[in-house]
N, C-alpha and C positions, 0 to 999 in steps of 0.2 A: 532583536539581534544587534542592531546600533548602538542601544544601547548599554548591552553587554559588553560591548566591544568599547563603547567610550569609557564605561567604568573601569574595564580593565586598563588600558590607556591610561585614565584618572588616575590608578592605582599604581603603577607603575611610574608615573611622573614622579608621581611624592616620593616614591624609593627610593629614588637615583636624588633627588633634591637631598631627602636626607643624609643618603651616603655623602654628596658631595657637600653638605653642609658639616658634617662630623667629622670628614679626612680633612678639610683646611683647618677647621676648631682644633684638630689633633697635631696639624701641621704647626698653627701659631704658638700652642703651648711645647710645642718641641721646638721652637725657635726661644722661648722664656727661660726654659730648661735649660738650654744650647747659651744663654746668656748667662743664669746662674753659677755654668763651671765657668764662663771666662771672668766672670766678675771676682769670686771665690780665690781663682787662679793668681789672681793677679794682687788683691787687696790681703791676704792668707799666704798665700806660697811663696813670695815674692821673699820670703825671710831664706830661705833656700836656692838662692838665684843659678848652683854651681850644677842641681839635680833641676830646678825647674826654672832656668833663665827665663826671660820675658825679653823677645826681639818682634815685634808684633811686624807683617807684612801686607800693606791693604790690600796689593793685589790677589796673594795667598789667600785672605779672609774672603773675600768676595767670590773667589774661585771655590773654595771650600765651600761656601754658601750655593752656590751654583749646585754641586755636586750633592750634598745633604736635600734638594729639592729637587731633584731628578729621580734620585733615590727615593722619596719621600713620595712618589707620584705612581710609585711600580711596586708599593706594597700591599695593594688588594687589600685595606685594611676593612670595608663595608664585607667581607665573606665571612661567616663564621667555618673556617679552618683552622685545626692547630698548626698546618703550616704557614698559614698568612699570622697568624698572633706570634710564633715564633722565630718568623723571619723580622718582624717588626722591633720583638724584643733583641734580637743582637742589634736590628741598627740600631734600639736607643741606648744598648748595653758598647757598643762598640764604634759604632761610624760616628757618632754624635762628638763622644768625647776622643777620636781621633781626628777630627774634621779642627777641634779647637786643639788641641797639641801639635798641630799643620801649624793654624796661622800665626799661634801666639808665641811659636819658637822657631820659627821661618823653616819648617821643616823640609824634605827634602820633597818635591813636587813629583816626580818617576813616581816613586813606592807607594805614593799618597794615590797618584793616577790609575796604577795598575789595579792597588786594592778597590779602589773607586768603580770602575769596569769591570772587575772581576763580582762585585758585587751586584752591579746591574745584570751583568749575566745569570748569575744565580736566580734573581727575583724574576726574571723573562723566562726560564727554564722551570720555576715552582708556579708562578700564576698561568705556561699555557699548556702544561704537561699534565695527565691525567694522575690521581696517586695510582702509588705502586704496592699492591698488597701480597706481600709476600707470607705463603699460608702454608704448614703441615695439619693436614685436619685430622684431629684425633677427639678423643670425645669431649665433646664441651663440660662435661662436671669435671672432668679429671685437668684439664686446662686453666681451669679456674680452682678450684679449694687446691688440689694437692700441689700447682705452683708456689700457692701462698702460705700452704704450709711447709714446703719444702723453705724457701724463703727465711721463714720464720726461725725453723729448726737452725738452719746453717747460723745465722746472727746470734741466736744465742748461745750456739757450742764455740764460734769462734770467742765469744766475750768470755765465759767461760774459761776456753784456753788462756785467752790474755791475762786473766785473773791468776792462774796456775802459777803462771811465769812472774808477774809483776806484782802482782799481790791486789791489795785495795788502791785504785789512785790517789794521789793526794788533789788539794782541793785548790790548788795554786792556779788552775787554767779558770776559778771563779770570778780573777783579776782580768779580763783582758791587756790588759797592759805588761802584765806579766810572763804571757803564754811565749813568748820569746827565750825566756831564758829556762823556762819548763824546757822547751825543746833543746836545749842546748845543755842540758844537766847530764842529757844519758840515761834517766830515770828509767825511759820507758824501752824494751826490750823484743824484739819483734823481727821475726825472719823475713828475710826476701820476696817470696813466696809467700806470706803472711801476709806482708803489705801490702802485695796485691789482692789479698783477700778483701781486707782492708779496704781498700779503695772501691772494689768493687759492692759490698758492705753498704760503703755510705753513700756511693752516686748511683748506686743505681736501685739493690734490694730493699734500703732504707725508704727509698721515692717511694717504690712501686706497693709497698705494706702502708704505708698513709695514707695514701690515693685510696686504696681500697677500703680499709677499714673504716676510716671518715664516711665516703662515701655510702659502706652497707650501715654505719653509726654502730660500729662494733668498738666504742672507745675503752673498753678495755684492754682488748691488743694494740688499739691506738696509743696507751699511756704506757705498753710495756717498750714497742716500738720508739719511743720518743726515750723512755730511761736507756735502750741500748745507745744510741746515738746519743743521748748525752754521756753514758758511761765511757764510748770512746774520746769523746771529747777532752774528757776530762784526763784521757791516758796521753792523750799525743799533743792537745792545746792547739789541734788545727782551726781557726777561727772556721771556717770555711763548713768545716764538719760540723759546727754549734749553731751555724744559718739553714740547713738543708732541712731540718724540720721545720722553722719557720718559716721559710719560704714555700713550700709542696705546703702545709697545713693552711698557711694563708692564701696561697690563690687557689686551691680547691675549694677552702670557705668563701671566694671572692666570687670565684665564676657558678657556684651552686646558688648562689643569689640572683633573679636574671634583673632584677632593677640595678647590684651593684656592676653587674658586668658589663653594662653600657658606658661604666664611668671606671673603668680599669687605667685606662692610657692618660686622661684628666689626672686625677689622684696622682698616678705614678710621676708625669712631668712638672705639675705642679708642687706637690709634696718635697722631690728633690732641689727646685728652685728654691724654692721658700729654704732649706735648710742651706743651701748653696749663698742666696742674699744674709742669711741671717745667722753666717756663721761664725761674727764674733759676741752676736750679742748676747751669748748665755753660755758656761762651762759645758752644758749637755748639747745645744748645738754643735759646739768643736767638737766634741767627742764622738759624737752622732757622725758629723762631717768628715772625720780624719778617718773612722773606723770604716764609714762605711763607703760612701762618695770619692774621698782623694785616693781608696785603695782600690776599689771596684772599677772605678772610670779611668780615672786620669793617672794611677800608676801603671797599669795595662796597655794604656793605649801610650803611655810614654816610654813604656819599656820596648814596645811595637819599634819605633825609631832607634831605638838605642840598638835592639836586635840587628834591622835595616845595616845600621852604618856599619856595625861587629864586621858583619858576613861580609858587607862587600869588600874588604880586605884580609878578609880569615878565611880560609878554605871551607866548604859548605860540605854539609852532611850524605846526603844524599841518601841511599837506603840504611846507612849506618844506624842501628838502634830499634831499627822496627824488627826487623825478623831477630828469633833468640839465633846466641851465637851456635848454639850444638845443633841448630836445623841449618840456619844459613850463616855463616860465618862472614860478616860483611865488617870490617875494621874501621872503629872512627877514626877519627883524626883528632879525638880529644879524650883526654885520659876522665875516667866518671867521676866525679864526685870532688870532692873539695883538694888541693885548690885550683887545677889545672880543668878541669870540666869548664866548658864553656859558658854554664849559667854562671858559675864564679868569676869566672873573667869578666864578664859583661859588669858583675857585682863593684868589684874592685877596682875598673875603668871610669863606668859611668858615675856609682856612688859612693866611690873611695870607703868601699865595707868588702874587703877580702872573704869574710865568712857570707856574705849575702849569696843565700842560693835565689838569681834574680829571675824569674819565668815569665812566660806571658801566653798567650792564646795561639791558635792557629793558621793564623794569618800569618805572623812573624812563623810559625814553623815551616809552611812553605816555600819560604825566601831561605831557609837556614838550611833545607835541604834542596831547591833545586832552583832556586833563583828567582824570579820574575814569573817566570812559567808556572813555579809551584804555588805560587798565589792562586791562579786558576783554577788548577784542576785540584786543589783544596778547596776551595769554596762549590767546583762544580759537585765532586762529593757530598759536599755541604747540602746543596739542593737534591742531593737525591736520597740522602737520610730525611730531609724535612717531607719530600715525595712519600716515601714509606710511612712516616706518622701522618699522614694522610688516609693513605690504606688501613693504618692501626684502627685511626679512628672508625674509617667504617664498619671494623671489627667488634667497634668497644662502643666509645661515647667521645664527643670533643672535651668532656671533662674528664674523663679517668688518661685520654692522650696527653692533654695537656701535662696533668698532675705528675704524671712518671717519667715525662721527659723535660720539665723545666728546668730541673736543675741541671742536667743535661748538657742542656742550652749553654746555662749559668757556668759551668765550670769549662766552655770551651774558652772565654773569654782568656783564660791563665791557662788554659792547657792544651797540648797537642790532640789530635784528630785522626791522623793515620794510623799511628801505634798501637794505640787502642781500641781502633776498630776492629783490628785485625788479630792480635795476639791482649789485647786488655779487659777492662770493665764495659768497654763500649761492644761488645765482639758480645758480652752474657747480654746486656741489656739488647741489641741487634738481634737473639735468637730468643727471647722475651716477646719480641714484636710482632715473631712468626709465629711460636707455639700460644703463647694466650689468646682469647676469643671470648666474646658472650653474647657477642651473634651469631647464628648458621648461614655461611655462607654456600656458593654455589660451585661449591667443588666436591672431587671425591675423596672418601675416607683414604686415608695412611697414603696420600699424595704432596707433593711438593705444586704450589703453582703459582707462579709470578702473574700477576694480571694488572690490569690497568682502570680502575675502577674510579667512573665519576661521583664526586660527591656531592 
């Protein structure tokens, strides 16, 4: 019995060794990382000084460093959860590279501090909070095929339509450098309500038909899935919409390997360094670098501050925009769309581009609609969507969670969080989360039940 008992001990020492040996390895290469945008930033950007001045403040950088390692301490990263992998990915998709647009343009310390705690909070609410599995149990074959056919049918009658209307696309979005002025032609033709189809399409229907069909190795609806998504690609030249198959196909294929999944967060912070150090030395590195690094990280998290200083002088939103007008009639205080809409304003202030529609994630849209406070209770949301793919998972699998919600993840970074939870793309994906299953759980048929299930 002693020695059962020492062995288990024995065994348990090593785990916790190893955890804490793999969260500081993950820490130090997120400080390499955390180096490569400032080095990038400064030897690179610095040709731009009006959009990306450089006022470096050491006590800011050290503060910031402070805070990135607090952070970095409460992300449970030794659990295999999709909420712990997915809280980990916004910090390194977001806190990271606005911890370095703090120090290295002396940004403003409040907005830095609130998102800062507002973020702590989040990660103490997801690592001690049980997940939340929100379930309509109906029958598991019909849950699973006729979602995914349903899925399937809607994607291709909407591309379909778009063909009806627009014809064949043209082949101008195979330039990326060009997709700029694709969008600015008028070419492509597309209702209101279409675009939310649309969007809904590619963030969410698009994830959720890759993840699975990879998974069961059904790659011929895999290759038809990836031609729609490049078909719209090629209609509208949303960069964004030409990564969401890559991204969902490659970390399905990352974490269905279990040797490669121990080495997800290495790869990820090293791989970006390295292109971050080495981005004058080859045409495909900039390229690589401008496309993907200065527009993902460091325009985001720069747009975050330019949002910050907008509002605190411009009247803030508040429910404006989230309810439609013919249910609740709530009046901005900004006229939509070009050139008087507030994403335009911010465009033509901060980057002297009138036509710039300039967006950014939902941090900045907390502060835009209710101040200081609405950084909070956005993120506390935050934690309680990551709480439910928790419960998903123990519906599903931590790979098929992962696979359908990454991109997710990825497109809060640029995009708002209330709106579409509630009336958007995020609202089908949210009732996705409840009707799919491919486990039997412990409830009763054609019931609703919210429960609290540990993983």
């Amino acid at each position: 019995m002693k020695q059962e008992r020492k062995l288990y001990i024995s065994k348990s020492h090593i785990l916790i060794c190893k955890n804490f040996q793999t969260n500081w390895t993950h820490y130090f290469l997120m400080l390499i990382f955390k180096a490569g945008l400032e080095y990038s930033y400064i030897v690179y950007l610095h040709d731009s000084p009006r959009i990306y001045p450089i006022d470096i403040n050491p006590v800011k950088y050290f503060y910031g460093l402070v805070w990135l390692t607090v952070l970095f301490l409460f992300l449970n990263d030794g659990k295999e959860k999709v909420s712990a992998f997915m809280l980990h990915f916004f910090y390194a998709l977001q806190m990271v590279p606005l911890t370095v647009i703090y120090s290295l343009q002396n940004e403003n310390t409040l907005y830095y501090s609130v998102v800062c705690f507002s973020v702590l909070l989040c990660e103490l609410v997801v690592g001690n909070i049980k997940g939340i599995c929100l379930q309509i149990n109906l029958e598991k074959k019909a849950t699973k095929k006729w979602i995914i056919a349903f899925f399937l049918c809607v994607s291709i009658l909407f591309l379909v339509n778009v063909y009806r209307k627009n014809g064949l696309p043209t082949l101008k979005a195979l330039n990326l450098y060009a997709v700029y002025e694709l969008r600015g032609s008028g070419l492509y033709q597309i209702g209101k309500y279409e675009h939310y189809l649309q969007d809904t399409i590619v963030k969410v229907l698009i994830p959720i038909l890759l993840t699975r069909f990879l998974m069961k190795k059904q790659y011929f609806y895999l290759l038809v899935t990836l031609a729609i998504e490049g078909c719209i690609y090629l209609y509208t030249g949303q960069k964004s919409y030409l990564f969401t198959g890559i991204m969902v196909v490659g970390i399905v294929f990352w974490f269905s390997r279990k040797r490669l999944s121990n080495y997800f967060w290495p790869f990820f912070y090293v791989g970006f360094a390295l292109i971050s150090f080495l981005v004058k030395l080859h045409p495909l590195l900039t390229s690589a670098y401008s496309l993907i690094i200065r527009r993902i990280f460091l325009v985001s998290a720069n747009n975050k501050f330019m949002y910050y200083d907008f509002f605190s002088t411009h009247p803030k939103e508040g429910f404006a925009g989230i309810f439609p007008r013919w249910l609740i009639p709530i009046k901005s205080n900004y006229i939509s769309g070009y050139p008087d809409g507030y994403t335009y304003q911010i465009g033509r202030i901060y980057y002297d581009a009138p036509q710039m529609d300039c967006n950014t994630g939902f941090l900045a849209e907390g502060y835009l609609r209710w101040g200081l406070i609405g950084i909070v209770a956005e993120l506390l949301v935050f934690a309680f969507i990551l709480k439910c793919l928790d419960g998903f998972q123990q519906k599903t699998s931590f790979l098929f969670a992962v696979g359908t919600s990454v991109f997710i993840i990825f497109g809060l970074g640029d995009g708002h969080l209330i709106n579409p939870l509630l009336f958007g793309y995020l609202m089908v994906w949210f009732l996705f989360l409840i009707f799919y299953r491919e486990k039997d759980m412990a409830v009763r048929k054609r019931t609703v039940r919210v429960g609290m299930l540990r993983l």
